[in-house]
BAFI-3210 file (N, C-alpha, C; in Angstrom, 3 decimals, decimal comma, padded with zeros to 6 digits):
// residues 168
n [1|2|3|4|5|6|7|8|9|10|11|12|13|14|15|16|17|18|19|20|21|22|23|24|25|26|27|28|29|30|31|32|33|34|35|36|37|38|39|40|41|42|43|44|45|46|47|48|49|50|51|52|53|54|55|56|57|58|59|60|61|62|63|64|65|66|67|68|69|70|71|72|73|74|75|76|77|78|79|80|81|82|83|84|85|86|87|88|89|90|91|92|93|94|95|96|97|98|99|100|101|102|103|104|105|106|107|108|109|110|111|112|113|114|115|116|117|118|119|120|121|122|123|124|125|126|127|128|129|130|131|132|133|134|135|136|137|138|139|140|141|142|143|144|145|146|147|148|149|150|151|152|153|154|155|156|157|158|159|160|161|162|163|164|165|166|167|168]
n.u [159,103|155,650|152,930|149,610|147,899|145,471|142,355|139,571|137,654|135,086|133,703|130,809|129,661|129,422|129,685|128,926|131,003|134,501|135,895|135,932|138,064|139,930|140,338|141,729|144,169|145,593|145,468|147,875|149,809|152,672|152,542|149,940|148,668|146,471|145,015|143,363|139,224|138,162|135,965|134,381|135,058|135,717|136,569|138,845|139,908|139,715|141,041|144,072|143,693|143,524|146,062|149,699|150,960|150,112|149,807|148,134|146,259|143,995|141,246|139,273|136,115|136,052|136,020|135,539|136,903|138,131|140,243|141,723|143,266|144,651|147,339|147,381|149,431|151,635|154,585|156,812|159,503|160,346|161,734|163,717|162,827|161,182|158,603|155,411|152,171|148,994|145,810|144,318|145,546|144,681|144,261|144,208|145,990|149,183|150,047|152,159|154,531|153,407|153,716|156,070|157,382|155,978|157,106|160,007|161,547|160,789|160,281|157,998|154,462|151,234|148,313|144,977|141,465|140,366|139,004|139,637|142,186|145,510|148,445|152,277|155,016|157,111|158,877|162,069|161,730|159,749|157,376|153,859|151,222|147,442|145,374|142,460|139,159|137,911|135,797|133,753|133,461|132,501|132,394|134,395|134,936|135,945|135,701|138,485|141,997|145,688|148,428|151,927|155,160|158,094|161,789|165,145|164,997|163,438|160,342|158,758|156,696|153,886|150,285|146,776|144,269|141,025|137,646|135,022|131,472|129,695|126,688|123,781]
n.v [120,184|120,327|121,213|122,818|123,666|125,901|127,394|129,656|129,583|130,541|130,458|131,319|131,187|129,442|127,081|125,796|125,393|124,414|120,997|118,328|116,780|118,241|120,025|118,768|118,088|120,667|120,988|119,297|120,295|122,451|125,169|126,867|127,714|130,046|131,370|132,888|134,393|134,321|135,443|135,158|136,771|134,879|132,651|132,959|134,370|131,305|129,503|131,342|130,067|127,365|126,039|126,253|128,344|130,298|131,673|134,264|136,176|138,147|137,894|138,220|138,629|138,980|141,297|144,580|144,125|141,707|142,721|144,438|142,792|141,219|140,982|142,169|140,275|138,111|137,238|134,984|132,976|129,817|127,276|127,687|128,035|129,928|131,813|132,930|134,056|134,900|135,828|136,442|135,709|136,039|135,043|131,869|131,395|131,675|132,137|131,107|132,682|135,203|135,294|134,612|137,014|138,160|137,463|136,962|136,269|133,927|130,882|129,169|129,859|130,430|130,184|131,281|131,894|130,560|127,842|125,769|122,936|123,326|122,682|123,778|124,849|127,159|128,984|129,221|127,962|128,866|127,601|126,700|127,136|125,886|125,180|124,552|124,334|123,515|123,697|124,524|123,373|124,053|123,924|121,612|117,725|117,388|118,675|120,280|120,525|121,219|119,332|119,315|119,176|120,767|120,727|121,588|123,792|122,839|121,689|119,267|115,958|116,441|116,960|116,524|116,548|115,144|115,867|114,803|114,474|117,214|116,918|117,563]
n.w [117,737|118,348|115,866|115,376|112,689|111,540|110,160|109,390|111,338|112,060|114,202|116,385|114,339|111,956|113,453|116,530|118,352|118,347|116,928|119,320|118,519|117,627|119,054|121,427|119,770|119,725|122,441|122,760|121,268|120,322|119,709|117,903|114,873|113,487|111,141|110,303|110,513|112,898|113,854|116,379|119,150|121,732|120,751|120,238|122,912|124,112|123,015|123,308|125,973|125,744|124,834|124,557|122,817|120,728|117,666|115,852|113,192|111,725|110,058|107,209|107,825|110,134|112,897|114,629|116,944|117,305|115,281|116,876|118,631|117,115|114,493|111,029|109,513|110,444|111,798|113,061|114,583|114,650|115,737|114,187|111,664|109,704|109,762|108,303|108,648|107,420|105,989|103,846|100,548|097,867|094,574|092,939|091,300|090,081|092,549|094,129|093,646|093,952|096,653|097,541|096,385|098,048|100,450|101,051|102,895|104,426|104,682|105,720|104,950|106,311|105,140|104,953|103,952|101,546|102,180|101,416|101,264|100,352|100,024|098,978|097,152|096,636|093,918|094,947|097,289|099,629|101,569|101,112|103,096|103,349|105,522|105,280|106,761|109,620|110,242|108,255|105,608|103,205|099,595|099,368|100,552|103,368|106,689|107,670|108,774|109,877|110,760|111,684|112,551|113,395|112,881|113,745|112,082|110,041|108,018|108,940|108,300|107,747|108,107|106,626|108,316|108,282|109,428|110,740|109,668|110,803|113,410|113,485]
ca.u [158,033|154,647|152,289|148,762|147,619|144,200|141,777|138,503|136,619|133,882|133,004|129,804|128,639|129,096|129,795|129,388|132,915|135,569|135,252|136,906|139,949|140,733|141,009|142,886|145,372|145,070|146,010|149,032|150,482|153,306|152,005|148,978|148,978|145,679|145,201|142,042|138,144|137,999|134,515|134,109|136,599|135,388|137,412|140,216|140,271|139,550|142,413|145,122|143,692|144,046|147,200|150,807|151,487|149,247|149,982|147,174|146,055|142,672|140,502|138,053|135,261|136,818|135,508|136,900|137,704|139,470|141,334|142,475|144,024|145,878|147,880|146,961|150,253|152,295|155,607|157,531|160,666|159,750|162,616|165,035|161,767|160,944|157,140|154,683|150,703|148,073|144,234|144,069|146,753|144,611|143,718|145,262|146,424|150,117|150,062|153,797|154,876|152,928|153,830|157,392|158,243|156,292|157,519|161,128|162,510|160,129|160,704|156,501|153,610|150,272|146,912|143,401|139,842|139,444|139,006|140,406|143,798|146,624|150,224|152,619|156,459|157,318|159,794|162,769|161,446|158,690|155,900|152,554|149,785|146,072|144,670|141,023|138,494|136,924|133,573|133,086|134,002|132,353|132,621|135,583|134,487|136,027|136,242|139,986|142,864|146,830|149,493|153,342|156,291|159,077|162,784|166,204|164,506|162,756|158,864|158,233|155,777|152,711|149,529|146,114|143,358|139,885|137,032|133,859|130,237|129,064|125,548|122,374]
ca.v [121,113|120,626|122,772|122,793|124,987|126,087|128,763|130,110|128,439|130,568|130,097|130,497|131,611|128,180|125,737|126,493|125,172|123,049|119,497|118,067|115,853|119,329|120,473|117,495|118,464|122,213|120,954|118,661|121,169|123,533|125,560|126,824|128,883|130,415|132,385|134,458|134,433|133,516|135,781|135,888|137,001|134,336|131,622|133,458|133,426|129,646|128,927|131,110|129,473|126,458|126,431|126,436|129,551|131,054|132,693|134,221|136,863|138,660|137,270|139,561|138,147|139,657|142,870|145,708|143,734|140,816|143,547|145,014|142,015|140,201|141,342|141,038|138,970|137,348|136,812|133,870|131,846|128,081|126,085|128,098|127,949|131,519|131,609|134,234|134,004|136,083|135,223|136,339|135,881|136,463|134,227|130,723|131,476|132,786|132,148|130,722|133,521|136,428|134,867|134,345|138,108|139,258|137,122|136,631|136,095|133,093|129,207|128,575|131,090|129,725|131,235|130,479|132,189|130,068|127,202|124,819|123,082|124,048|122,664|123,755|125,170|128,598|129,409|130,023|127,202|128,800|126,096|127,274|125,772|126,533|124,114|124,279|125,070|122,668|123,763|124,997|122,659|124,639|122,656|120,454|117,113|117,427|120,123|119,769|121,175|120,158|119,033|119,318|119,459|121,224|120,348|121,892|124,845|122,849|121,694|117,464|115,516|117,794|115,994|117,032|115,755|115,579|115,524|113,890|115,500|117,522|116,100|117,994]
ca.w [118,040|117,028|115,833|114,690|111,847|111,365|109,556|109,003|112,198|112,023|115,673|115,890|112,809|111,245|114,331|118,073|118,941|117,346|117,032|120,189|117,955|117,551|120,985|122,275|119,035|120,231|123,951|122,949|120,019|121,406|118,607|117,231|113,756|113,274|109,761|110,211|110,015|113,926|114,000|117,548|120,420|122,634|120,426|120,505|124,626|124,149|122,193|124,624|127,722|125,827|124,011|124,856|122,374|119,895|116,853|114,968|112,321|111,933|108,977|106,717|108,481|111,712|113,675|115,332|118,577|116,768|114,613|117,762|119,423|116,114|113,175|109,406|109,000|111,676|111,616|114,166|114,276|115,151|116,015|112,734|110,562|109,713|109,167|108,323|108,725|106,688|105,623|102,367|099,613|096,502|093,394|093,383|089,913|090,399|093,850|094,479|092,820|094,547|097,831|097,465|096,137|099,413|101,676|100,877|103,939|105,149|104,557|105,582|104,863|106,319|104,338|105,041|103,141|100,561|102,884|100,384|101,574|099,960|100,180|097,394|097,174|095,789|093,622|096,105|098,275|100,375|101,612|101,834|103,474|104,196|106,039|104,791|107,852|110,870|110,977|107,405|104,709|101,692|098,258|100,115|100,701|104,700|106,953|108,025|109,925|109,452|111,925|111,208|112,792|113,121|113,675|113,249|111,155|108,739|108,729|108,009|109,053|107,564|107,467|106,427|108,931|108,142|110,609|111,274|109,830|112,431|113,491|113,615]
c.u [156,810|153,969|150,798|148,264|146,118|143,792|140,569|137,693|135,486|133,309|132,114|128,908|128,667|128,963|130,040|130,023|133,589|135,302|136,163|137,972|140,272|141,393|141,892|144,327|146,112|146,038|147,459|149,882|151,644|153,163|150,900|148,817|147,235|145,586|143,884|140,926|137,942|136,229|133,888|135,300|136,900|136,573|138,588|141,057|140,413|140,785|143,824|144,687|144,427|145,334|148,043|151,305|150,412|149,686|149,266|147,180|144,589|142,024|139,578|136,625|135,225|136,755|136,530|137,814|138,689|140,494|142,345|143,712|144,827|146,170|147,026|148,009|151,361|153,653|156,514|158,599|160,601|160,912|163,711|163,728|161,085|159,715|156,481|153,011|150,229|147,119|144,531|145,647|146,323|144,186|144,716|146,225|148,025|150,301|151,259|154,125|155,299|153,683|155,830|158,004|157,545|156,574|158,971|161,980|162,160|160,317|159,344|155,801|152,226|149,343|145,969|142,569|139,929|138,629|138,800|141,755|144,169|147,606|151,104|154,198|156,419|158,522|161,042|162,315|160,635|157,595|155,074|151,641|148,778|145,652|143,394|140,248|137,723|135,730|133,270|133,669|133,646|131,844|133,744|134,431|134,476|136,027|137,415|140,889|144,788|147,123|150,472|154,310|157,854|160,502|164,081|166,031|164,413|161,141|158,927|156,778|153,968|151,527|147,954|145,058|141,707|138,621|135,662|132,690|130,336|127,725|124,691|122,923]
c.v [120,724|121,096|122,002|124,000|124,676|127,096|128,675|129,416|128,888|130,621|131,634|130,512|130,221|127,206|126,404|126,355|124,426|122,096|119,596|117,103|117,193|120,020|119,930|118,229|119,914|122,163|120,092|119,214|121,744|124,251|125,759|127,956|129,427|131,702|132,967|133,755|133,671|133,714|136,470|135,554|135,780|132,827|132,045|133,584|132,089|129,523|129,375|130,552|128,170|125,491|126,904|128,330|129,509|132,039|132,871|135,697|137,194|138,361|138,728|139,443|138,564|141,313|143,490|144,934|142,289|141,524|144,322|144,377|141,368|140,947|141,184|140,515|138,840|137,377|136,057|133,152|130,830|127,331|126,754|128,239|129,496|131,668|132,742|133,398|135,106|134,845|135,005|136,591|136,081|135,239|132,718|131,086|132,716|132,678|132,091|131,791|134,942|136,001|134,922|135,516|138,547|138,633|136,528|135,733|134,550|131,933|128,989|130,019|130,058|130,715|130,712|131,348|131,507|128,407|126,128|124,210|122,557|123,134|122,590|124,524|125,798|128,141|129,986|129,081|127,323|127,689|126,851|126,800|126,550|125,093|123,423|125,023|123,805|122,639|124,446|124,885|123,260|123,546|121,525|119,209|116,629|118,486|119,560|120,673|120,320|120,572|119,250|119,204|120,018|121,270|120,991|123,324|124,193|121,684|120,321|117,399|116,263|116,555|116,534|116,400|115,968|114,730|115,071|114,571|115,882|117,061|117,462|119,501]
c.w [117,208|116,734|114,959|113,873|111,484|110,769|109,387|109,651|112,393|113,317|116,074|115,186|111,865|112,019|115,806|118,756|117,818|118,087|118,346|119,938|118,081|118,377|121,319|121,260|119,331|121,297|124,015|121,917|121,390|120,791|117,946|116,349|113,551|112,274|109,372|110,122|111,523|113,895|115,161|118,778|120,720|121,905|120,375|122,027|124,773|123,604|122,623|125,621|127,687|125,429|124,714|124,388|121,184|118,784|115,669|114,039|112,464|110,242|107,978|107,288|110,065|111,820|114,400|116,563|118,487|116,438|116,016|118,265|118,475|115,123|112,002|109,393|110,575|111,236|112,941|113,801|114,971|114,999|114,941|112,388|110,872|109,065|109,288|107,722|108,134|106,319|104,715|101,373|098,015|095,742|093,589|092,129|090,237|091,812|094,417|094,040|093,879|095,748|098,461|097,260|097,775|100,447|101,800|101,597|105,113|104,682|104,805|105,264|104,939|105,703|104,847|103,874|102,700|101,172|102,207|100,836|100,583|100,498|098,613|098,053|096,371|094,892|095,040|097,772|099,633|100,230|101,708|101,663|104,073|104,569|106,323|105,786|108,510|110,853|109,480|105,989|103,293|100,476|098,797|100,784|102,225|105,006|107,420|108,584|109,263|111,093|111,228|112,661|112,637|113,788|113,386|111,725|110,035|109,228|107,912|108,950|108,818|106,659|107,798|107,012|109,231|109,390|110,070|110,648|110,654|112,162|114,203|114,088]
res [x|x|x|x|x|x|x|x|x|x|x|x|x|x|x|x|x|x|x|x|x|x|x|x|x|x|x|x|x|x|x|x|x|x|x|x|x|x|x|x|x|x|x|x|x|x|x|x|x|x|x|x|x|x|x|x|x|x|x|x|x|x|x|x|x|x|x|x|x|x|x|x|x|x|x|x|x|x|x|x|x|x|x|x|x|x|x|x|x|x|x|x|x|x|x|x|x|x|x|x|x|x|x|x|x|x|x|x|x|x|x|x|x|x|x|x|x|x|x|x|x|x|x|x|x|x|x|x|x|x|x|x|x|x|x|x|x|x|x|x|x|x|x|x|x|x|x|x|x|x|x|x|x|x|x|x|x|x|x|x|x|x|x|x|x|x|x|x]
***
């Protein structure tokens, strides 16, 4: 199974779509994790039309009519792999920690805001990954996105893919 994980796209308060590597990755995923700060609906239709399966969260950056349609935290079972989505998880400081008493029961936990990526292993062997942001790289020297896979309920293959300036 594979899955693309994403966060904080901003659409179109920072970028008036996603790049199109992203799409194509988007359109050949069976999987797409999305961990908040979409912004506006309209990418959120884009992404079930275009997308096998969809599983997203509502960001702090996210209005009443996002909040309506997604969770604050997700919870899915991917192939055995027992994963839970949320935006915000707090300070990095302590992070494995915090993450691991509230999410006990999960083997991944994707995050986004700080739009920094993240990959690290809890205490108790939770993964958790933010996958930075596409269209709004910050202090990060890419904007970026991951891929993974997942097989026999466990997640390889996890690789952090950074995109292109955007131009003008």
């Amino acid at each position: 199974m594979r899955l693309v994980i994403l966060a904080d796209t901003h659409v179109p308060k920072r970028a008036r779509d996603l790049p199109a590597s992203l799409w194509s990755a988007v359109e050949s995923a069976d999987v797409v994790l999305h961990a908040g700060d979409w912004v506006d609906v309209a990418l959120l239709d884009a992404l079930e039309a275009r997308s096998r399966r969809l599983v997203g969260v509502y960001g702090n950056n996210d209005g009443p009519e996002l909040r309506a349609r997604l969770p604050e935290v997700a919870r899915v079972e991917l192939g055995g792999l027992r994963v839970a989505v949320v935006h915000e998880t707090g300070p990095k400081d302590r992070r494995e920690e915090r993450c691991a008493a509230r999410f006990p029961d999960c083997d991944l936990l994707v995050f986004g805001h700080s739009h920094i990526p993240w990959d690290s292993v809890a205490p108790g062997g939770l993964r958790l990954l933010n996958p930075g942001s596409p269209t709004d790289r910050r202090s990060q020297p890419y904007a970026t996105y991951l891929t993974a896979r997942v097989a026999a309920g466990r997640l390889d293959a996890v690789e952090l893919h950074r995109l292109p300036p955007r131009r003008g």
